[in-house]
C-alpha positions in Angstrom: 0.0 0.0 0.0 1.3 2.9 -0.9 2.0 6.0 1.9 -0.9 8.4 1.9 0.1 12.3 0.8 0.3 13.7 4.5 2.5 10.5 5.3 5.5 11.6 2.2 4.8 15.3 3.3 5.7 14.4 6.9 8.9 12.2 5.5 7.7 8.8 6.5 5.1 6.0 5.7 1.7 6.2 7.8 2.3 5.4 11.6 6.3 6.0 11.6 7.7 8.5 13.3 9.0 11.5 10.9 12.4 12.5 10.9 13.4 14.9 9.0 16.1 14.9 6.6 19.0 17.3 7.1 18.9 20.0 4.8 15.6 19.3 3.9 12.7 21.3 3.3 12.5 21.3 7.8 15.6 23.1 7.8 13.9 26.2 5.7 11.1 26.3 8.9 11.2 29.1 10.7 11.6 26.9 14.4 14.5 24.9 13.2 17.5 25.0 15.4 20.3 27.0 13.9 23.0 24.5 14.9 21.4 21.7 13.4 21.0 23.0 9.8 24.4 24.6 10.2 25.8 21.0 11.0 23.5 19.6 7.9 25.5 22.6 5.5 28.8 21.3 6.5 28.4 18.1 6.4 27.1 17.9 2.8 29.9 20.6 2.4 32.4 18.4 3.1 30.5 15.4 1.3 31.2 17.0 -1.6 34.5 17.4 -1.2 36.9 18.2 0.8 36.7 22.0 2.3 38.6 24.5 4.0 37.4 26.5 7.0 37.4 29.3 5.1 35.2 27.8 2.8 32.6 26.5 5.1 32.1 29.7 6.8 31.3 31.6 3.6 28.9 28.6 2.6 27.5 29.2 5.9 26.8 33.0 5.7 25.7 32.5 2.2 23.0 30.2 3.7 22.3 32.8 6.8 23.8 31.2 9.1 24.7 33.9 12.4 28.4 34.3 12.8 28.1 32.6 16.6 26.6 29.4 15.5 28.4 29.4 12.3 32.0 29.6 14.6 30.6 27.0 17.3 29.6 24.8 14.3 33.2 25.4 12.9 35.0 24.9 16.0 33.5 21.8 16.7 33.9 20.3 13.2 38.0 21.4 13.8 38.0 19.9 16.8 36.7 16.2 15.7 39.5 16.9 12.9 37.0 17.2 9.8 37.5 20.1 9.3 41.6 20.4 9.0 43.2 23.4 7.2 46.7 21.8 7.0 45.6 18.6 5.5 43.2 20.4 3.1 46.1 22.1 2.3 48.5 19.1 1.7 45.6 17.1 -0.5 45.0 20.4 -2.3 48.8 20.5 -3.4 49.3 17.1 -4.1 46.1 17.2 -6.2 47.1 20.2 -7.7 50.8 19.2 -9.0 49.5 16.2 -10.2 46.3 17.5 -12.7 47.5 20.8 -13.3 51.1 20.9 -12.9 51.1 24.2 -11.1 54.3 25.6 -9.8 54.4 27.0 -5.7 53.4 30.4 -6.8 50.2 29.0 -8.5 50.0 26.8 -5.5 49.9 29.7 -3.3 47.4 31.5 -5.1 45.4 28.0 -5.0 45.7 28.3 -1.6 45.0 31.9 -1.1 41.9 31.4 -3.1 40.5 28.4 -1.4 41.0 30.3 2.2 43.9 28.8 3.9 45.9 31.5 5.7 49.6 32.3 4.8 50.6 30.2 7.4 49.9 27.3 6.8 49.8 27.9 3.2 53.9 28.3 3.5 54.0 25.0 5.7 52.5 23.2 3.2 54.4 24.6 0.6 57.2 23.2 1.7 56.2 19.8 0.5 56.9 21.0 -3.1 60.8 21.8 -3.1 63.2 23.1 -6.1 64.0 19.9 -7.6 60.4 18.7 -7.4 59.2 21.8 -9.2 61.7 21.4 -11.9 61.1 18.3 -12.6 57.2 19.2 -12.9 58.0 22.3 -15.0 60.4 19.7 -17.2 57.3 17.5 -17.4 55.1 20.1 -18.6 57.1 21.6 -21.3 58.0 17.8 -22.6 54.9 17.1 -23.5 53.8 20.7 -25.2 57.0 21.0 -27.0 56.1 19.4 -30.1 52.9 21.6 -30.7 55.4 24.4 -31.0 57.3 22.3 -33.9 57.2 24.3 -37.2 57.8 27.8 -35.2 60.5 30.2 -34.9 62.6 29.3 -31.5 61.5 32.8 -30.1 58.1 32.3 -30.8 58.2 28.5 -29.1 60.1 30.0 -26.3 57.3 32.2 -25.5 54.8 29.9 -25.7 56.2 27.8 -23.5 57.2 29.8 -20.8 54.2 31.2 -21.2 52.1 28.5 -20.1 54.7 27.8 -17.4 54.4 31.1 -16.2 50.4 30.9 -16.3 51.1 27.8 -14.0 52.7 29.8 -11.2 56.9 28.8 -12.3 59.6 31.5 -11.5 61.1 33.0 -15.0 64.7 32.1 -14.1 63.3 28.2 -13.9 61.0 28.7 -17.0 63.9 30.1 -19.1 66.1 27.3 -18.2 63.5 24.7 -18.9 62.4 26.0 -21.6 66.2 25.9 -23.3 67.2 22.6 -22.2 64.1 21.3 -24.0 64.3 23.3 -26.9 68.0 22.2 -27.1 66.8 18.3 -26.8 63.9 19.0 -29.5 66.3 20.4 -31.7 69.1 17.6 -31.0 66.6 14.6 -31.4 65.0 16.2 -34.8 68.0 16.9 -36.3 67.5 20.5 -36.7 69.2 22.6 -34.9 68.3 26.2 -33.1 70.2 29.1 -32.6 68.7 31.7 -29.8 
């Protein structure tokens, strides 16, 4: 038998007790408690995906949360460790390097944009060092190089350190890079450049 209309509106079949579902249409009543559908934001927040404080708290206000509940919310969240700046900041980088190849400066900004505070933006940082970001940078320009094939080495050196500089490298690295490939490319065609 199927539940009568009042028995769906109430979120149950006839005869069971109705619990509403967090962020549900009972979180938009005016008597709901504050806490509660702040809690319900977060956690399908951080269902999502993985959040930063920052984050949360503007989802939060965006939703009209007030400030107090919105902190105690957050600070209780922190506490139980799901909400963790420092290891969003550490997935965010290695998630970063790895789809986007983005250098510590466009990690930073990442960062920055996403809410984490300077620092522990520069503590995670500190993951990525020099060689590592070479090697990415090398990685990047490796497999764009070829696309550039059939131009004039000044124009294919500013492609390329274009989009390396676009990804957050320092020039000094992207200039180096940038030559050593263009050096290889020209080597392993057979043609060689002259800058």
């Amino acid at each position: 038998m199927a539940p009568s209309r009042q028995a769906r509106a109430r979120g149950g079949r006839p005869g069971s007790p109705s619990q509403p579902t967090p962020g549900g249409t009972a979180d938009e009543t005016p008597d709901a408690d504050p806490e509660s559908v702040a809690r319900s934001i977060v956690l399908r927040q951080l269902t999502m995906a993985p959040r930063s404080r920052q984050q949360l708290a503007d989802k939060l206000a965006q939703r009209g949360a007030p400030d107090d509940v919105a902190e105690r919310v957050l600070d209780r969240f922190e506490s139980v460790g799901l909400v963790d700046d420092a290891a969003f900041a550490d997935m965010l980088i290695r998630s970063q390097v790895a789809s986007r190849g983005l250098g510590r400066r466009g990690l930073a900004h990442e960062l920055r944009r996403k809410g984490v505070d300077d620092e522990t933006a520069r503590a995670a940082l500190e993951q990525v060092d020099d060689d590592d970001e070479a090697e990415t940078a090398r990685a990047l320009v490796a497999r764009k190089v070829r696309a550039t094939r059939g131009l004039d080495r000044d124009k294919r050196m500013a492609r390329l350190a274009g989009m390396l500089a676009r990804k957050g490298y320092p020039s000094g690295l992207t200039m180096t890079v940038v030559r050593e490939a263009l050096d290889a490319d020209a080597a392993a065609t057979g043609h060689p450049e002259r800058d």
